[in-house]
Backbone as CSV, one residue per row, in Angstrom:
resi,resn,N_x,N_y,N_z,CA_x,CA_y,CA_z,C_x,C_y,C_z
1,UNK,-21.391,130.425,45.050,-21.700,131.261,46.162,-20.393,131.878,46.632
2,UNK,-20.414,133.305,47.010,-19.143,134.153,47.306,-19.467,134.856,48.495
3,UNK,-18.651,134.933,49.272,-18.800,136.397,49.878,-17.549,136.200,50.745
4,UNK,-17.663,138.194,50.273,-15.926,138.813,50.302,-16.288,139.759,51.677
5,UNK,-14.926,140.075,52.296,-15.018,141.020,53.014,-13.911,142.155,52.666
6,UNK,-13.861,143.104,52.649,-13.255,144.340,52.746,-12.815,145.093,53.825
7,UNK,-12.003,145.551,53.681,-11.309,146.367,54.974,-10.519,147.838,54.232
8,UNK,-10.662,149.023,54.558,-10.008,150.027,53.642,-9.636,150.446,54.769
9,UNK,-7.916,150.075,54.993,-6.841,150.655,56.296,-7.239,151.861,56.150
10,UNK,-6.664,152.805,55.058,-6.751,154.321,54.464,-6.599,154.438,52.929
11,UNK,-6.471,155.387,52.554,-6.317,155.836,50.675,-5.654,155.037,50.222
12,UNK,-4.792,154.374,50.656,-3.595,153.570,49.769,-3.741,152.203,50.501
13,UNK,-4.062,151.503,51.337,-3.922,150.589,51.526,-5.360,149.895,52.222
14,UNK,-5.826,148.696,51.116,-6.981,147.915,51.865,-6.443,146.494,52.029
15,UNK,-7.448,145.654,52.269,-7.423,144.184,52.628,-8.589,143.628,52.355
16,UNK,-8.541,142.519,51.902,-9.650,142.008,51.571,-9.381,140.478,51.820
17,UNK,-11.037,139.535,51.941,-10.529,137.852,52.432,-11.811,137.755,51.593
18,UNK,-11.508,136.203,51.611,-12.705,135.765,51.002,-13.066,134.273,51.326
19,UNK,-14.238,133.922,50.679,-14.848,132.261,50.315,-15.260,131.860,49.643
20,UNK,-15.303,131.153,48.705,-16.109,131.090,47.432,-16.381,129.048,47.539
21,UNK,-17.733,129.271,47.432,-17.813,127.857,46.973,-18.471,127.030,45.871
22,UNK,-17.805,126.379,45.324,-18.517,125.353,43.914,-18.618,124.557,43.996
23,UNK,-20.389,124.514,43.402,-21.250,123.501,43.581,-21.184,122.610,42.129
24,UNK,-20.371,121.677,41.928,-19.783,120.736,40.784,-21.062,120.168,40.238
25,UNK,-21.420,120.985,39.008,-22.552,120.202,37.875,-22.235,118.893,37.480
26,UNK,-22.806,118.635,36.434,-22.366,117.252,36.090,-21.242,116.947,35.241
27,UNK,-21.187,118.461,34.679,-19.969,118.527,33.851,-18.581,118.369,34.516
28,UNK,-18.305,119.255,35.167,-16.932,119.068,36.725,-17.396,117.961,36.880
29,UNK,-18.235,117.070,37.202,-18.201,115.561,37.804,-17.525,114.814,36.813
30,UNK,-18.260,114.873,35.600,-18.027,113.751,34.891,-16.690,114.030,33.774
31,UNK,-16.012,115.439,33.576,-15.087,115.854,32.713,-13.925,114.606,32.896
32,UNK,-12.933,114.082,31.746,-12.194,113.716,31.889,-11.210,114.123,32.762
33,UNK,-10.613,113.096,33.529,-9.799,113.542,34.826,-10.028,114.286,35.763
34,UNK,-11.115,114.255,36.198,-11.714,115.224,36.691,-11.623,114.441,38.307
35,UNK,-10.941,115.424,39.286,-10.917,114.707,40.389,-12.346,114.365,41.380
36,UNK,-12.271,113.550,42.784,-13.889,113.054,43.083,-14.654,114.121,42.774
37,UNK,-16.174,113.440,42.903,-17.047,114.709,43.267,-17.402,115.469,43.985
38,UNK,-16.892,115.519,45.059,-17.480,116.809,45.931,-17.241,118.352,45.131
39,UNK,-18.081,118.869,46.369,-18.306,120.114,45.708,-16.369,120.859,46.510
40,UNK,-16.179,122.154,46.415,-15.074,122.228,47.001,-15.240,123.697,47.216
41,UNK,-14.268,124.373,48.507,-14.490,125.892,49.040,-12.895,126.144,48.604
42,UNK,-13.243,127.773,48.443,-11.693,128.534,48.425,-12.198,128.946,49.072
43,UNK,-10.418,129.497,49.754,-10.862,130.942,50.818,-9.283,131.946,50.316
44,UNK,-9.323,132.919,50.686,-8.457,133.654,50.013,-7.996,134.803,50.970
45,UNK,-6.912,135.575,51.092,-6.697,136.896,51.449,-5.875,137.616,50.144
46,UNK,-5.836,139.233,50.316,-5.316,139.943,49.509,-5.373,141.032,49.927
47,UNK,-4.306,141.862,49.488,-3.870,143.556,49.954,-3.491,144.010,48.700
48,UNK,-3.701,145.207,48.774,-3.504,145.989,47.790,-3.164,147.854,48.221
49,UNK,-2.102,147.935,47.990,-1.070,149.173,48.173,-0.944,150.081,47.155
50,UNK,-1.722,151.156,47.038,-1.366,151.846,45.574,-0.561,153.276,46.577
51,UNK,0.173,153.798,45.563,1.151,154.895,45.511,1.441,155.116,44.393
């Protein structure tokens, strides 16, 4: 599950954030070395400047 947000300052410069979360099958559970099981969230920011 994702959802991003966007922001476009102007032509050359946006922003963007995010969340993403994974829901650990059995495979991520059970893979060698594989840390506990919970499931786990990212969250993120990013810009991007073109010229």
């Amino acid at each position: 599950m994702e959802l991003t947000v966007r922001y476009d300052f102007n032509s050359s410069l946006n922003f963007e954030t995010g969340w993403t979360h994974l829901f650990k099958g059995a495979f991520a559970k059970n893979a060698p070395n594989a840390p506990e099981g919970k499931d786990i969230d990212y969250f993120y920011v990013q810009s991007l400047l073109r010229f």
